[in-house]
LOLUM-607047 format. One record per atom (N, C-alpha, C): x, y, z. Coordinates in pm, whole numbers, plus 50000, padded with zeros to 5 digits. Example, Ala and Ser with C-alpha at 12.3 -4.5 7.8 and 13.67 -1.06 7.14 Angstrom:
REM residues 2
513194943150780512304955050780513204967050780512854977550708513674989450714512905000350787
***
This chain:
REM residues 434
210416259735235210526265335100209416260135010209236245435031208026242634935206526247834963206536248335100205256254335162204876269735078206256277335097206206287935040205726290734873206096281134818205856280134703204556277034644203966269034717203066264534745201706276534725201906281234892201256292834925201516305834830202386310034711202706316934654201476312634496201606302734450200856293634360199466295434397198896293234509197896292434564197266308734543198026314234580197646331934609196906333234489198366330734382197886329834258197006329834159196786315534175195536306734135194076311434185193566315834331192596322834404192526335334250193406346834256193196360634191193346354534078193596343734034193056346133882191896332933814191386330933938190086322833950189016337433955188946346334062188456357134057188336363533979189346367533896189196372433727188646369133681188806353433604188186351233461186426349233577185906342633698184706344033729183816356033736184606365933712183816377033676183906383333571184786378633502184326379733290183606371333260183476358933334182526347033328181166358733329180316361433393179526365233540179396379733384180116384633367179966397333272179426392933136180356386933096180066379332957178316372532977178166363933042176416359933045175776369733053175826376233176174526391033142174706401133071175426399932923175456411932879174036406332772172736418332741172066420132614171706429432602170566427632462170246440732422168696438732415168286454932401166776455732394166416462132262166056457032208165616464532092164866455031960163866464531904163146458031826161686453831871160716451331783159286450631782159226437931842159976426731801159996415831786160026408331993161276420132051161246410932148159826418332245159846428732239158756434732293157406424732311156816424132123156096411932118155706399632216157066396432164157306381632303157256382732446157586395632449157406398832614155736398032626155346405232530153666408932531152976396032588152816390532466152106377232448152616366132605153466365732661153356356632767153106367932916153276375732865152626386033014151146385133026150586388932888149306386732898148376373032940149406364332921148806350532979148856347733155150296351633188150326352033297149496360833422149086372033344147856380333421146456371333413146806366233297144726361033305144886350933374145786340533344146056329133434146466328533631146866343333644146876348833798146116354933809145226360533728144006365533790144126383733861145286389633784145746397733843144576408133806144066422033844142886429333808143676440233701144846445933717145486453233680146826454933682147986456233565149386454433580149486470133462150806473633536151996486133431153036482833465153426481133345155306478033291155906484833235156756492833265157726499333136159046496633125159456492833037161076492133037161876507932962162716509032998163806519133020164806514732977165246522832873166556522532812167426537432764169046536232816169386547732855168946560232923168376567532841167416580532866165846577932829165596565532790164516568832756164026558532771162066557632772161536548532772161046542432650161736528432718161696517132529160146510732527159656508932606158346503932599157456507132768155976509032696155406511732829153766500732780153156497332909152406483232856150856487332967149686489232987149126491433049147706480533045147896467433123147086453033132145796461333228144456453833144143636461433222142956450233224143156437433302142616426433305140616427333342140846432933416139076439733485138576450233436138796451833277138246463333238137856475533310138816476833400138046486433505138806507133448140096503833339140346517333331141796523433380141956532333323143276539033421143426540533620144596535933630144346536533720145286541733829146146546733949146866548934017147506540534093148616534834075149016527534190150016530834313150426525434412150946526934534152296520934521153506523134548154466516334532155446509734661154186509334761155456503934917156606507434905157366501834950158876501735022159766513034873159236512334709159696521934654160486531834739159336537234764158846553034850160406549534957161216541634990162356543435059163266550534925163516543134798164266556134735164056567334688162896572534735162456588834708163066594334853162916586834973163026593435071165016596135097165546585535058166726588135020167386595834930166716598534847167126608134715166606623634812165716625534920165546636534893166786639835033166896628835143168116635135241169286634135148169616632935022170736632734950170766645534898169476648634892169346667234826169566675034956169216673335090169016679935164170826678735202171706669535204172606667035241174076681135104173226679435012174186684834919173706697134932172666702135004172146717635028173036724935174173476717035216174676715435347173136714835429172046713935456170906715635560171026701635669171836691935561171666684335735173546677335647174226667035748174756659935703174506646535746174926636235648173826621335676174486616135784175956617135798176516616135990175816621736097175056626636079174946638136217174006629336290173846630236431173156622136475171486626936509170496614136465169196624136445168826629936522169346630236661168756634936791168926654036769170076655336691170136666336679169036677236584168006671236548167056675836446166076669236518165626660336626164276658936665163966663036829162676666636817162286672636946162096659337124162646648237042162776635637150164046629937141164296620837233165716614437228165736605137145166056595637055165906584236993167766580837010167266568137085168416558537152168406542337175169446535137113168896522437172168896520237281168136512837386168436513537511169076501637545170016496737468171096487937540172136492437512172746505237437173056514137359172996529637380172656532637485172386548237506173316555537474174676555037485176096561437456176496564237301175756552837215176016552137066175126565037011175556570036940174716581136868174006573236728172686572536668172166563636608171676580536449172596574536378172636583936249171726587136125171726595036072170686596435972171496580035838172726582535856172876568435774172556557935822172676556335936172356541135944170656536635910169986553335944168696546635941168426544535748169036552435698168976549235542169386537935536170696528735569170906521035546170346505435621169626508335688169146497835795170146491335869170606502335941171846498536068172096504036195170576503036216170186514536342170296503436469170116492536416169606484136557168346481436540167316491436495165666489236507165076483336432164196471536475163746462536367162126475836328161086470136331159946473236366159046471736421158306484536470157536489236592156216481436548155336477936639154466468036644153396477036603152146475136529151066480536480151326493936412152656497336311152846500636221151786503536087151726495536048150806488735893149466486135927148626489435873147616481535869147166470535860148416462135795148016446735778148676440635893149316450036007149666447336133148316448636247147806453536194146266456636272145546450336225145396441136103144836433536060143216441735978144086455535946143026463335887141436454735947140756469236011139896463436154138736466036035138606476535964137526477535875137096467135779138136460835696137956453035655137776436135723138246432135804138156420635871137696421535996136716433336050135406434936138136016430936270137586429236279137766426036446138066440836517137246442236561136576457636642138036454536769138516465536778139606471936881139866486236892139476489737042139036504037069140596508137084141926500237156143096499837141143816507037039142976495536907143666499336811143666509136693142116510036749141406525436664142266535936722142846534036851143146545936925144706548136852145566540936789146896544636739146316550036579145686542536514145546547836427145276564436384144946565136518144456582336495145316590136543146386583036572148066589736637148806595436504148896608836510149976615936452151206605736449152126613736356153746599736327154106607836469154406619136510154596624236654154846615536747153296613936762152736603636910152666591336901153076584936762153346569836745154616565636729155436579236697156876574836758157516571036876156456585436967156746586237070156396574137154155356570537147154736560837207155646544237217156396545837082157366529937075158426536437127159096550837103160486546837105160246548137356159016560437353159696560637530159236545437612160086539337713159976525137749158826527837853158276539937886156636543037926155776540637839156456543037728155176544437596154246530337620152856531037557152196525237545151916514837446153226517537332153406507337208155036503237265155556502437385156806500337342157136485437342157906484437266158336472337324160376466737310160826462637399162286463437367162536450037278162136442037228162426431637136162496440136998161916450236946162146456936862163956459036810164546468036937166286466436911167056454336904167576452136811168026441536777169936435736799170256450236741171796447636766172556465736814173816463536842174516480336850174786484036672174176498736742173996507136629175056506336556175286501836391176236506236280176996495236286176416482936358177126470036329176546457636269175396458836214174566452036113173786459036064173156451035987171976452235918170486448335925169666448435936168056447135937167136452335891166576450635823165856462535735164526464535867164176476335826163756486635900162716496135846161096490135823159956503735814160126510435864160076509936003160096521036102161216523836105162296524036106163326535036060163246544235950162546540035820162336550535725160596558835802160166549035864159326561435909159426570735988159976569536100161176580536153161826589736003162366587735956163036593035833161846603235820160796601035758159616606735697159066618535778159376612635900158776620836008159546634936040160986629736066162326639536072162746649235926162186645935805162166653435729161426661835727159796664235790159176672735792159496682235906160616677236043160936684836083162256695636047162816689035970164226695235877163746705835802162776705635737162436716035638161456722035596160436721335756159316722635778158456725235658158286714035602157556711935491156716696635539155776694335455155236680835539156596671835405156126656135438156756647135342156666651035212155066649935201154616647635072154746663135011155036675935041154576692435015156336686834933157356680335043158826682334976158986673534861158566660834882158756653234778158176653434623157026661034635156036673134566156996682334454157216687034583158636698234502159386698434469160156688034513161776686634469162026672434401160856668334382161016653934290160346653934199158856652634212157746653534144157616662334028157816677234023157516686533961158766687433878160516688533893161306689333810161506679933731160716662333748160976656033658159906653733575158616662633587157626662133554156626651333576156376643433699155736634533709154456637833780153486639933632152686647633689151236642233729151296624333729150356617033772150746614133926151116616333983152266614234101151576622134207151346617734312150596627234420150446618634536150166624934633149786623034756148376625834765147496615634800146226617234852145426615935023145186623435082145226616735245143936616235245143066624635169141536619535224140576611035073139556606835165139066595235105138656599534986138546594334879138256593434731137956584934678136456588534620135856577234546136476580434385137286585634355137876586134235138136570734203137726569234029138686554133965139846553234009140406564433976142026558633968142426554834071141656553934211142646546834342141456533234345141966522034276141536511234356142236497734336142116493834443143106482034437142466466934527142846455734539142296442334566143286436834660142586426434749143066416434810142226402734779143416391134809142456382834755142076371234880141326365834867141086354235018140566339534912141266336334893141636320834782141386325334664140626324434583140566323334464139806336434377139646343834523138196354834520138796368534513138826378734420139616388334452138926402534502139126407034656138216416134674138236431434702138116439634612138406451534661138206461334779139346469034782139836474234918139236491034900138796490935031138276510235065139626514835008139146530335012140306538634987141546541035062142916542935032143546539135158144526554835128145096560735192145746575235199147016571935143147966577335081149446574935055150016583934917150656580134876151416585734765151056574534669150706580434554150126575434380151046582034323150956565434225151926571134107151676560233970152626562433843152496552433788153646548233735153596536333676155196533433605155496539033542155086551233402155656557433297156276567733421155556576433531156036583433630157356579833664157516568133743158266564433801159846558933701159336557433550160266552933494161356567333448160846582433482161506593133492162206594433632162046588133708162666589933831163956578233816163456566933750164246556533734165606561733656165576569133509166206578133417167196586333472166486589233595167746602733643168476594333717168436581233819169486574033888170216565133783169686562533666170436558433575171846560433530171116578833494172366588533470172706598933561173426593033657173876603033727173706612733774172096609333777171646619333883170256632733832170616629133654169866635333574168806632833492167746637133457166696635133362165846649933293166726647733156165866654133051166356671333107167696669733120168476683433153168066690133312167076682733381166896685333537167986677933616168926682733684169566674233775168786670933942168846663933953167736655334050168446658534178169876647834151171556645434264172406649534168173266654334234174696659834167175246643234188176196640234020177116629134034177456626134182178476630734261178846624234387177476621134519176706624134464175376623034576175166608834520175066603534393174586594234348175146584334361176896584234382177186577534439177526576634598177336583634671177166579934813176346571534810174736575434760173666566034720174266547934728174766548634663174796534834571176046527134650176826536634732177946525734748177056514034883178196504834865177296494934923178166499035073176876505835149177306507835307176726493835421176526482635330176106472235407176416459835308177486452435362177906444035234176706434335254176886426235147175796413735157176346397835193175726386635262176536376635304176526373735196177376362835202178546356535085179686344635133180086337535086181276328435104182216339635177182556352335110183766358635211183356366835280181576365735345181386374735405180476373035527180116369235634178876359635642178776365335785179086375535810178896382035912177066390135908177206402435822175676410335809174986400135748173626407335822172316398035797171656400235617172386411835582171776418035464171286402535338170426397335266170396388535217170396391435062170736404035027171136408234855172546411834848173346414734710174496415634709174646427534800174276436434869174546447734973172836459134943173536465635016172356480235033173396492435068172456498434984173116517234985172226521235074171776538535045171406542435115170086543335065168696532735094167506535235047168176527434909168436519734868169016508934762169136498434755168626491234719169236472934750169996470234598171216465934642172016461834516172026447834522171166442234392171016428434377172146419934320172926428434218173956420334213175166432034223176096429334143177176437134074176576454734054175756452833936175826465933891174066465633893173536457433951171456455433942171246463034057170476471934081170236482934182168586477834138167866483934278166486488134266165706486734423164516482634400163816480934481162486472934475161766467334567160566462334553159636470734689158256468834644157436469034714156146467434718155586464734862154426456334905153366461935000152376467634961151456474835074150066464135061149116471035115148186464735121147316471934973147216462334895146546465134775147046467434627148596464234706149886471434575151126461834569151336460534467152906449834498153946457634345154926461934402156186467734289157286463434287157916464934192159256460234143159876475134089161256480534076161666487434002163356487134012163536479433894165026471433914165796481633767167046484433785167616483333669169506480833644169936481633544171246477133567172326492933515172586492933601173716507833594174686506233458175606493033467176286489133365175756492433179174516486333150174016492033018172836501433056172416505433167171406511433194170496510133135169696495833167168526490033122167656488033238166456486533268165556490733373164266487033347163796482533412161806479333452161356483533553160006483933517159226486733642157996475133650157586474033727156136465733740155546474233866154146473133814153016476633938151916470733910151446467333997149776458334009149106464634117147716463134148147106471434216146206458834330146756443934333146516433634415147706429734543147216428234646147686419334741147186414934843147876402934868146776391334895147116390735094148146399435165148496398035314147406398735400146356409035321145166406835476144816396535519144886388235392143986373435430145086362235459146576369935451147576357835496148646351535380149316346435421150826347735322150436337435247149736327335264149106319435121148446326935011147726335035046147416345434943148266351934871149106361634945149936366534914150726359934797151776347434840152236341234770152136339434620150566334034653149706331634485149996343034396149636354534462149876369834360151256369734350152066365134422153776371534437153636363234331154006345734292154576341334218154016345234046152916349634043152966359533892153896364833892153266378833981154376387733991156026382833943156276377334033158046371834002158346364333924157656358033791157386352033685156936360133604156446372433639156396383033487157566390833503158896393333624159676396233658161046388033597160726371333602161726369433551161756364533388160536369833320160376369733170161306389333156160756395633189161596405733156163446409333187163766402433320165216401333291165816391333215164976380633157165576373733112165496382432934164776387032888164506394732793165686409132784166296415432884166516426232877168076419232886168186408532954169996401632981170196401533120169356410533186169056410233325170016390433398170646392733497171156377633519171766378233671171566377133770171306375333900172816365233931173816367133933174566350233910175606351134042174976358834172176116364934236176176349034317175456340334368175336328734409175906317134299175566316834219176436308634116177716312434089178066322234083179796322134089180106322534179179476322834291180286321234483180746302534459179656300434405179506283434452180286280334331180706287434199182076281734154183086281634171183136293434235184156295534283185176290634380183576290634440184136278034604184706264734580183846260234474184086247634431185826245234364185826252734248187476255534180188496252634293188436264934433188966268034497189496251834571188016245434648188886234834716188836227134632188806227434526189366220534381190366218034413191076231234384192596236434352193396234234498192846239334643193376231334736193506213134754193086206434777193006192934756193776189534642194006197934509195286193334443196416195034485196336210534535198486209334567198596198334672197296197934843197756190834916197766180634863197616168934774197956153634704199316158134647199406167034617200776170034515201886169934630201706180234725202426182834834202856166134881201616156334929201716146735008203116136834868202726138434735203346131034632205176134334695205496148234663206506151434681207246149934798206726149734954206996144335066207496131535037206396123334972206956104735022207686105034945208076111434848209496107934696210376111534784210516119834831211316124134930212496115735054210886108435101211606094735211211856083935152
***
């Protein structure tokens, strides 16, 4: 009976430790944006932190509700307007558009991809599992990534002069024949350390699963990537600096840097999708609200949330199974905390951020047109920690507050707090007893 009581108290005490730690957890990150004043302050230490990192070029805009509250354009190298690249971004465009294709009935995100591509794609410890258009949104395919992917996996040969007739030879591979080439165990890129676990039972994030994605969309709607994303993103929200470029251009607006210590050196032209933050902060607007921007609906409400629910929880004190290392991931989403959605990304020449919070629907973007991987993750680093120091001047400015680790670890703490009291209490009442 006392046990019971005990364990009844206990139940208790847990759910309403959980409560007030997340009015705790609410109450800190709530603020506001508004006024000349904080803008200002944002100004003045951004601008230090670019000259002092040495960055060539930065765009910031912050976003509030429907609209954009401030937009900031650092032109440290006097060099001009310019275009930037947004890496791993480009996973929530590609998700937003199988979310359109999904609400058009043209595919459904269950279906298995084999049924829309002209090859088998299977894990091969796994052949029986059918491997889904969700999992590859969500990075739960099994597939880590395929080897000489990236350029900074090839160690970009133009720029760092290590001549490979090998590797000239993938580069000039269609996404076709460079799929083909990793996923058949003939292929000439394959390799099986790539599969990692059975399909739809973790997590791993996954390039080459969204590049598959990229690839299988142009077979869905025989449109190329960039002709759909063009059309059904680009043009209704009016983002009309926004483009795909594949051949070389000596135009200003594409240039971007790597750095090798202290030296920052610019990079040839490289093919991809351009854009800029005021662009991107209209794309940001419509996942804000439900799907809409400026009377264009982008996703119908329930698309937006398929989007967003977390189909991959994140580890945690009660969770510590998936590898995922943010509060979870949607589909093409990383949810950083509670209600902080976004994304980052990192190419060669480009490093982005585009975070915002669903709850007051407040939002940033950052883009720079530097990165430092050709020459190696010490480089890199140097540029990241600006970067994530002009990152954490703006959430700390907007109320922005990350605290999903600090209330685990109070929680935890309270908890065998609160255990270790009843058991002394328990042990008290026993010996009164004898």
């Amino acid at each position: 009976m006392l046990i019971l009581k005990i364990n009844i108290r206990l139940i208790a005490g847990l759910l309403f430790l959980l409560c007030t730690s997340k009015m705790i957890a609410s109450t800190i990150t709530s603020g506001n944006v508004s006024g000349d004043s904080i803008f200002s302050n944002i100004d003045s230490k951004i601008i230090r932190l670019i000259k002092d990192g040495n960055l060539p070029s930065m765009q910031i805009v912050v976003v509030t509700g429907e609209n954009t509250t401030w937009s900031k354009f650092y032109d440290n190298d006097n060099h001009g307007k310019v275009l930037y690249k947004v890496g791993s971004i480009e996973k929530v465009l590609t998700a937003t558009a199988y979310l359109q294709l999904h609400e058009k009935r043209l595919i459904n995100i269950d279906d298995d991809v084999n049924k829309y591509l002209p090859f088998i794609l299977r894990h091969p410890r796994f052949p029986d599992i059918p491997i889904t258009i969700k999992m590859l949104l969500s990075h739960r395919s099994g597939l880590e990534m395929f080897q000489h992917q990236f350029d900074w996996d090839t160690k970009d040969i133009d720029l760092i002069k290590k001549d490979s007739a090998w590797l000239r030879r993938i580069k000039n591979w269609n996404k076709e024949e460079f799929i083909k080439a990793s996923l058949d165990t003939g292929g000439v890129n394959y390799n099986e350390s790539v599969w990692k676990f059975k399909p739809g039972t973790n997590y791993i994030y996954s390039n080459s699963g969204f590049f598959i994605l990229g690839y299988l969309l142009e077979k869905i709607t025989g449109q190329t990537y960039a002709e759909y994303i063009t059309e059904n993103i680009f043009k209704p929200l009016g983002m009309n600096d926004s483009r795909f470029v594949e051949t070389d251009s000596s135009s200003s607006l594409f240039v971007a840097y790597t750095r090798n210590g202290k030296q920052n050196i610019k990079l040839p032209f490289m093919a991809g999708m351009y854009t800029t933050a005021d662009d991107m902060a209209k794309f940001m607007i419509a996942h804000m609200n439900e799907g809409s921007y400026n009377g264009i609906t982008l996703l119908r409400r329930e698309s937006i949330e398929l989007m967003y629910t977390k189909h991959t929880p994140g580890k945690n004190l009660f969770h510590l199974i998936d590898n995922c290392p943010y509060d979870g991931y949607g589909l093409g989403i990383i949810q950083y905390d509670e209600d902080i959605f976004g994304h980052g990304g990192s190419t060669i020449g480009y490093q982005s951020l585009w975070s915002f919070d669903r709850s007051t629907k407040k939002g940033y973007l950052i883009l720079t047109n530097i990165n430092g991987l050709v020459y190696g993750r010490k480089n890199f680093d140097s540029i990241w920690q600006t970067v994530s120091a002009i990152e954490e001047i703006l959430k700390s400015e907007l109320g922005f507050s990350r605290l999903r680790w600090i209330t685990y670890y109070m929680i935890g703490s309270i908890i065998i707090s609160f255990i270790i009291f009843l058991m002394i209490r328990k042990r008290k009442r026993v010996f009164k007893t004898t």
